[in-house]
N, C-alpha and C positions, 0 to 999 in steps of 0.2 A: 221445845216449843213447836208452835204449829209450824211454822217458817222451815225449822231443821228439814221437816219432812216435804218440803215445795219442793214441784216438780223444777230443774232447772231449761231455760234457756237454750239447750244445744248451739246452735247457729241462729242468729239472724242476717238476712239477708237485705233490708231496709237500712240502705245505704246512707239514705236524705237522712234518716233519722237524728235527733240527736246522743241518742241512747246509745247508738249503736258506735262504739271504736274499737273495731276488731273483733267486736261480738256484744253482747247485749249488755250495758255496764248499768243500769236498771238495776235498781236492788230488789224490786220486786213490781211484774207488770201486771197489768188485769188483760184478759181476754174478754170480750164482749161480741159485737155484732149484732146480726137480726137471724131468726132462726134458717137454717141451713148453708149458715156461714159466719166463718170464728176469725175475728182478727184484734188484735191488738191493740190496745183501745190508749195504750201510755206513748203511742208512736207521736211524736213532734218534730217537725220540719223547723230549725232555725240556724243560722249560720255559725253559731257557736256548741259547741261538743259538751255535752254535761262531764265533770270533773268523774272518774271514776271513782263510785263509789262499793260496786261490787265484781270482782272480776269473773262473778258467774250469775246474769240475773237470773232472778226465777219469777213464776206464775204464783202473782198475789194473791189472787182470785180469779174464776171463771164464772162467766154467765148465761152461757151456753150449755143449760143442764140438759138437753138430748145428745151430749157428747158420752161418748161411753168412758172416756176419761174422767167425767164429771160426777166425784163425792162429797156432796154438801157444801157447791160452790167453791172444793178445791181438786186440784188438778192433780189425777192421779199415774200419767203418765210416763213420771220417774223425769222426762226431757222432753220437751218438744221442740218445732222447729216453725223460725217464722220467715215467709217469704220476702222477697223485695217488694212488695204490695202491703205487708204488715199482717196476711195472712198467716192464721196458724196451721199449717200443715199437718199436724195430729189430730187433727178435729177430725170425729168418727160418727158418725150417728149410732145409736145402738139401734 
């Protein structure tokens, strides 16, 4: 299935997140933003921790097709990495 082949999650570093316990438990995020900047778009600040439902999330979709990772809205850069701002860190312009 398409999912098999989602880039994963590496690290997150969005702490506030709820997603994040230890690393990104999101079973699958979207990237978004505005052009020449990629962040996170499933990031949510609330005081309760979503229950783990994957212990490696990955990139559902991307929308940032000037990323050179970016093939037809999916992310092909094997893992990326999201900062404490919910920035994605492998965002590359081609």
């Amino acid at each position: 299935g398409i999912m098999s082949t989602a880039s994963l999650v590496a690290s997150c570093s969005a702490t506030a997140c709820a997603f994040n316990d230890g690393g990104c438990t999101a079973y699958a995020i979207t990237v978004g933003g505005s052009s020449g900047k990629a962040n996170c778009v499933t990031f949510v600040a609330l005081d309760a921790r979503a229950a783990i439902s994957s212990e490696n999330g990955q990139v559902g979709t991307c929308h940032r097709l000037e990323c050179v990772h970016n093939a037809d809205l999916l992310c092909t850069a094997g893992e990326i990495t999201v900062s404490d701002t919910a920035d994605c860190l492998s965002y590359e312009v081609a």
